[in-house]
Structure formats: C-alpha cells, structure tokens
C-alpha positions in Angstrom: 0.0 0.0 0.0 1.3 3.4 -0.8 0.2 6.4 1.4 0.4 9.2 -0.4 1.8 12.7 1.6 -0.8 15.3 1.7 0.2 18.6 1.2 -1.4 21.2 3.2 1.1 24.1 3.5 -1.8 27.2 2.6 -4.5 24.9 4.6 -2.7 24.6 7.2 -1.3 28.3 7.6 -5.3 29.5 7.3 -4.8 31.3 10.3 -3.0 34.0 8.2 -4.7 33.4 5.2 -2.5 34.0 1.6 -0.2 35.9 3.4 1.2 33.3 4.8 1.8 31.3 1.4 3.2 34.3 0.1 4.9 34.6 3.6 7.2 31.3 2.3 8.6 33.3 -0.8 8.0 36.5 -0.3 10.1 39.0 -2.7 9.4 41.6 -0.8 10.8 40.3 2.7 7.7 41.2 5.1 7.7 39.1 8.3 10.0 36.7 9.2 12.8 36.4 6.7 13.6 32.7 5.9 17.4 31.1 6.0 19.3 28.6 6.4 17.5 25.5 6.0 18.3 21.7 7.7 16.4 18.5 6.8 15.8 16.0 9.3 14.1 12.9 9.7 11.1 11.7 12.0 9.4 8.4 12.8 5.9 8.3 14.1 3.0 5.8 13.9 1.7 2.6 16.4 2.1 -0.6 16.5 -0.3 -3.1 18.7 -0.2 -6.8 19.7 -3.5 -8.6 20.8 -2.9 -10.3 23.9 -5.4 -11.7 25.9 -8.0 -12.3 23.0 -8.6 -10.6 19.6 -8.9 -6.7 19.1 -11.6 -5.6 17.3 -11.9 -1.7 16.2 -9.1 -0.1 17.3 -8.6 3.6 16.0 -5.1 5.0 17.2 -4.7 9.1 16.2 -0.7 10.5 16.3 -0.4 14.4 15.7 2.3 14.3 13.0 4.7 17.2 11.9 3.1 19.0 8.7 4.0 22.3 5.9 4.4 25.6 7.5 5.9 28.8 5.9 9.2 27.4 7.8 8.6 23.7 7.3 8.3 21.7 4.5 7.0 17.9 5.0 7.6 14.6 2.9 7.0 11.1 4.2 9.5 9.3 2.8 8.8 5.8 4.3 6.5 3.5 5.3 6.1 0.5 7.5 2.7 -0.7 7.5 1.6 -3.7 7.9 -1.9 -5.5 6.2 -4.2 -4.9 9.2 -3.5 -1.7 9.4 -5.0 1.3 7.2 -3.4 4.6 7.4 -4.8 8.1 6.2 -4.0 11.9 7.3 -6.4 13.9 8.7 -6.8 18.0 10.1 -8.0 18.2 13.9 -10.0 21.1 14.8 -7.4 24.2 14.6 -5.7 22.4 11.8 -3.9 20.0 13.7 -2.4 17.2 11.5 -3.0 13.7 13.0 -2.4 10.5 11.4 -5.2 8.4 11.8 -4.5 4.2 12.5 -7.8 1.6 11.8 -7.4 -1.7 12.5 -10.4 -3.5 12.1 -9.1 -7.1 13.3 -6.4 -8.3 14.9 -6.3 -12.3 16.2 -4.5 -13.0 19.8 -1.1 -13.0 19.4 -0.7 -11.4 16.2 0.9 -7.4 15.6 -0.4 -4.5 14.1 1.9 -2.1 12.3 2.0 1.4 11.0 4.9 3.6 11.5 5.8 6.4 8.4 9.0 8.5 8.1 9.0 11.9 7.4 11.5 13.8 5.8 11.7 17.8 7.3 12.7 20.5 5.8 12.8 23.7 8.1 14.0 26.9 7.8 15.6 29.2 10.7 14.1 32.3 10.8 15.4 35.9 11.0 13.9 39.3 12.4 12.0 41.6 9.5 14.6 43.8 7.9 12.0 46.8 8.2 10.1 46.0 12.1 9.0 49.8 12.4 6.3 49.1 9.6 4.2 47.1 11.5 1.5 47.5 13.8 -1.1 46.0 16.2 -4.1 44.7 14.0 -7.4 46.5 14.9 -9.6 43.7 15.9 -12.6 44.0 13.7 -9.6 43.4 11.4 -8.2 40.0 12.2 -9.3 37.2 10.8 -11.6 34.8 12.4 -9.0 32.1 12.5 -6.3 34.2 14.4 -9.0 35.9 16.3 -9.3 32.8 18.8 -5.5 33.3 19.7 -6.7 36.1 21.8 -8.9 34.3 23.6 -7.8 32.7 27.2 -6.5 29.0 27.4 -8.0 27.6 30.2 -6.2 26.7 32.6 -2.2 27.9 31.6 -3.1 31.2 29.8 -5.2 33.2 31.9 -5.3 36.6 29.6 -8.5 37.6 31.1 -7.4 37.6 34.7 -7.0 40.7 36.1 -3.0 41.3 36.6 -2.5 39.7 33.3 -4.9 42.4 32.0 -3.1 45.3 34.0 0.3 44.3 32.2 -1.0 43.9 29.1 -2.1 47.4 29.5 1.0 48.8 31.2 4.0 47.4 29.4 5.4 49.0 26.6 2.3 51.2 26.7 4.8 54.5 25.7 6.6 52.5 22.9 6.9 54.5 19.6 5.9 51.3 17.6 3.9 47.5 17.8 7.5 46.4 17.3 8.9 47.8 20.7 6.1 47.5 22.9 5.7 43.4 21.8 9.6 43.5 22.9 8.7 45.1 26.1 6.2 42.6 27.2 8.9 39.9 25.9 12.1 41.6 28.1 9.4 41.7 31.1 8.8 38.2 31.2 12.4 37.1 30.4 13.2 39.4 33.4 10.5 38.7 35.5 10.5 34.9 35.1 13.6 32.7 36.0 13.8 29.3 34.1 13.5 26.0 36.4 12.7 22.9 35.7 10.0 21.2 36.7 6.3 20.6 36.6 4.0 23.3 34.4 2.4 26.0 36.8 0.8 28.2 34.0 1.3 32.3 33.3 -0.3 33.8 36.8 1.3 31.5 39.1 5.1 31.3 37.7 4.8 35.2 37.6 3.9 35.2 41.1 6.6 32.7 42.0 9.5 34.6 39.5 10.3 30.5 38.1 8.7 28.5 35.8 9.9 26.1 33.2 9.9 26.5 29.5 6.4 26.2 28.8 5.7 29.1 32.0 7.7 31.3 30.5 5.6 31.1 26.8 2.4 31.3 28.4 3.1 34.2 30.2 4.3 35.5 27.3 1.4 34.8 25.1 -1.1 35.5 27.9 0.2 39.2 28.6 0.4 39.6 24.4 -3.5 38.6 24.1 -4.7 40.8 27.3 -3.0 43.4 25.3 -5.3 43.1 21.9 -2.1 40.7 20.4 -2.7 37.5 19.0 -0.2 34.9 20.2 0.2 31.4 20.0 2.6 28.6 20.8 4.7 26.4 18.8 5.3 22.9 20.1 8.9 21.0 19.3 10.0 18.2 20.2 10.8 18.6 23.5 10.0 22.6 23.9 7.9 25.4 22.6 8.0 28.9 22.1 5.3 31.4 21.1 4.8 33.7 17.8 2.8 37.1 17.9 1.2 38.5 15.4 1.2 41.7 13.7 0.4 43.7 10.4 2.4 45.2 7.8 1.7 48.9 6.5 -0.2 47.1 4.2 -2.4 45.5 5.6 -1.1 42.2 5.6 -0.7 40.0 8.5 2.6 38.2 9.8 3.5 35.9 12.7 6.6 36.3 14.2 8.5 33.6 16.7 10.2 34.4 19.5 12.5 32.4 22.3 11.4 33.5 25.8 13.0 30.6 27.5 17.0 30.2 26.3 18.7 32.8 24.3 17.3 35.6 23.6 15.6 35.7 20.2 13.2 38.2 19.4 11.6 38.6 16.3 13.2 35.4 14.6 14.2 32.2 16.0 17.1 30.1 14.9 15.2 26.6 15.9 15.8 23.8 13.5 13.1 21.1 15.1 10.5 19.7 13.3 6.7 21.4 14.7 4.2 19.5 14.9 1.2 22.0 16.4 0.3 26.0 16.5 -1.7 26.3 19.3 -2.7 25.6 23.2 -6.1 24.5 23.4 -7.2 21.7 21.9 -10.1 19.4 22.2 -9.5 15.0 23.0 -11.0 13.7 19.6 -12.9 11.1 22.1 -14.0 14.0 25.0 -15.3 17.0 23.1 -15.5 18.0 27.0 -11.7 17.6 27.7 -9.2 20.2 26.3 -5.3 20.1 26.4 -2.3 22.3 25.7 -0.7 19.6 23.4 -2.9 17.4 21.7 -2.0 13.8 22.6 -1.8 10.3 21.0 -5.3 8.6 21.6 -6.2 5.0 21.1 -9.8 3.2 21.5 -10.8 -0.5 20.3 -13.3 -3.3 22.2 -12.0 -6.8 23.0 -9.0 -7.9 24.6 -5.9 -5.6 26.0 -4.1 -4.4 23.4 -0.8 -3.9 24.0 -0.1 -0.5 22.6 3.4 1.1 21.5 3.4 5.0 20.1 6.6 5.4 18.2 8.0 9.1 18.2 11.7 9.7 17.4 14.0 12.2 15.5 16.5 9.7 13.7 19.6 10.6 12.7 21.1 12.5 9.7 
C-alpha cells in the first residue's frame, strides 16, 4: 500500500490566510525572513499486539509534523503492515493527526503502522524593516487568528486581572507595535527565571518569579493577548515557544517567533526542530468535554488488552 503525503502548506497556515503562502517566498521580505534551512528525519505511527484475545476496532490518532511557511514535509517511508490502514487527517485548529484503523487483529498477532518523514525547516530571521508594522485592529483579524486572543484555560489566563493590568501597562509609551511586543517579551524574560519542573501556568510562575519553559511562553502569550495581540505557541519536540502577530503597513498580517526561554531571540528564531502543532487549546478527539495544551496520542478499540506502542523519534542524519 502506498500512502500518499498530503500537502497542506496554505491549509494549514489558514490562520493568516494567503499571506502566509506568500509569507514562504516573499520578494518583498515582510515578516520573518527565511534562512538557512536543515532537513531532518522523524518516525511516528503505532504498532499493537493482541494479547489476551482478539482486538476488534481499534482507532489509534498520532499528531504528526506537517507544511508551514518554515517547514516543509515529505513522508518518505513507510512501514505498515496488512491490518492496518493509514490516512491523514486536520483536527480542529488544523492540527495534523495520522489516523491508525485496524479493524481485526487475532490474539497473538501485531499491528503495524509507523511512516518517516522527511523535514525541511527553515531558521528564521527578524524583518529587515520591524517599524512598519502595527497591532491589528480587531474587527480586522481574521476569524481564524482571532481565537489566539482568547484565554486558554487553565495555563493562559489573559483575562485575569493582573494579566490584563500588564498587558495594558508594558510598553504602553513604545513608539511602535514592534517595541512595545519586545517590552512585554524583556518583562517576562526578566520577571520569570527558568527552572525545571512541573508546568504552573502564566499567573502563578509570575507570582513565584520561576517557571519552566512552557511558563515562560504562556506568560508570554497571555500578557500579548490581554493586550489586543494574537499569540500562540509552537510545540517542538521537547520545547515550545510562542509567535505574535502583527500587520504590515499594508495590511497584511505576519506571525513572528520568538525564544522566551533560552537565548534571547526576538523577532526570529534560529530553531531547526521539526513542529508538529500551533496552538494551546485543543479538544481530546474522544472527549469534546476535555481540552489540552498539546494534543495527545489517543487509542480506543473493544475486545482484549491491546498492548499498545506510540513510536515518536527524531532519527539521525
């Protein structure tokens, strides 16, 4: 069986509209400027054993790495075995899942489907011109950035009411968009120390002056959106970072990345792993009533236990 890679760079990147195609080869270098590129490879898929009985209807879901102005996405192999059928699919807030069915499996016997992807992504750098752009009015933004300034329940508190005084307060007496986004970013950097440990959310690891890596982008991106910003965040393989959004004197909107937590990158990013979501609420595909940062792998199936194995890994060049 041959699965064919779907290609979903402008579907993907709806939340800016065309821009954001025209965003990938822009001649007239608005927004982030692309560079130097790196390709690496990724493995992701499942693979399940019936123990204890047959398996009957199992449906396993993987959130797979997919074309953004920075990334570019091939699968270039497959390993799937007969019981397995594979297909790609867009979760709500166009998150890219590969989608597992296996409709039988006998006891003893093992499912199969794991696909390698080939990534292309791009560092990228600040605009060449960041004076030009502005905060976007919001009647202006469209629908599908609008819900990034919307809270996220329960990390990204923008509407409580200290996020909503800094949002107002930082970077208020800033000449452009430009410098009063980088006010909020050198407040949190400043404010927030980096620890490890487990995720607290924007209000507390303000309160506490630590937080990890995810703290650090949700305070980030909840002090952006308190502030009329759109903000999101961008999930890695092991980390994440946040992108505002802004619009050029034309009109045209742009997201730009940012590293709150490590160096200090403002406007451009020089991150080379592969993303795999935009985005920090998300709906389970089984719970419409249970929400997550990160979308998860899910599985579901009736008879027996399947034994279950997600398969995630960067291999190497």
């Amino acid at each position: 069986m041959r699965f064919v890679a779907i290609l979903l760079a402008c579907a993907i990147v709806g939340s800016t509209g065309a821009n954001a195609c025209a965003q990938f080869g822009q001649s007239d270098q608005k927004g982030a400027e692309l560079g130097q590129t790196r390709i690496q490879r990724w493995k992701g898929g499942v693979t399940v054993e019936a123990v204890g009985g047959p398996c009957q209807g199992i449906v396993a879901t993987i959130p797979v790495p997919v074309d953004w102005p920075e990334q570019t996405v091939v699968i270039s192999e497959e390993d799937v075995t007969s019981q397995a059928r594979v297909n790609q699919r867009l979760q709500q807030k166009a998150v890219p899942q590969l989608v597992v069915n296996i409709r039988s499996l006998p006891t003893g016997q093992e499912a199969r489907a794991v696909l390698t992807y080939e990534v292309t992504r791009r560092i990228q750098s600040p605009p060449a011109n960041p004076e030009i752009y502005k905060i976007a009015e919001e009647r202006e933004i469209p629908r599908d950035v609008k819900i990034y300034l919307a809270w996220s329940p329960p990390h990204i508190d923008s509407r409580d009411r200290r996020i909503r005084q800094l949002g107002g307060m930082l970077g208020a007496d800033a000449d452009t968009a430009w410098k009063r986004v980088e006010a909020i970013f050198d407040y949190v950097r400043g404010k927030i120390q980096f620890a490890k440990g487990k995720t607290k959310g924007a209000i507390k690891a303000l309160e506490d002056g630590s937080g990890n890596h995810e703290d650090l982008c949700f305070a980030f991106i909840a002090i952006c959106r308190a502030a009329g910003i759109p903000a999101r965040t961008v999930w890695v393989p092991n980390h994440c970072y946040p992108e505002f959004y802004l619009v050029d004197d034309e009109g045209n909107g742009h997201w730009f990345p940012c590293q709150v937590a490590g160096p200090r990158e403002f406007g451009g990013i020089s991150e080379h792993r592969p993303i795999f979501q935009k985005g920090d609420l998300f709906r389970d595909p089984r719970d419409r009533n249970k929400t997550y940062p990160l979308l998860p792998e899910t599985l579901e199936g009736a008879g027996g236990r399947p034994k279950v194995k997600f398969i995630r890994e960067m291999l190497p060049n």
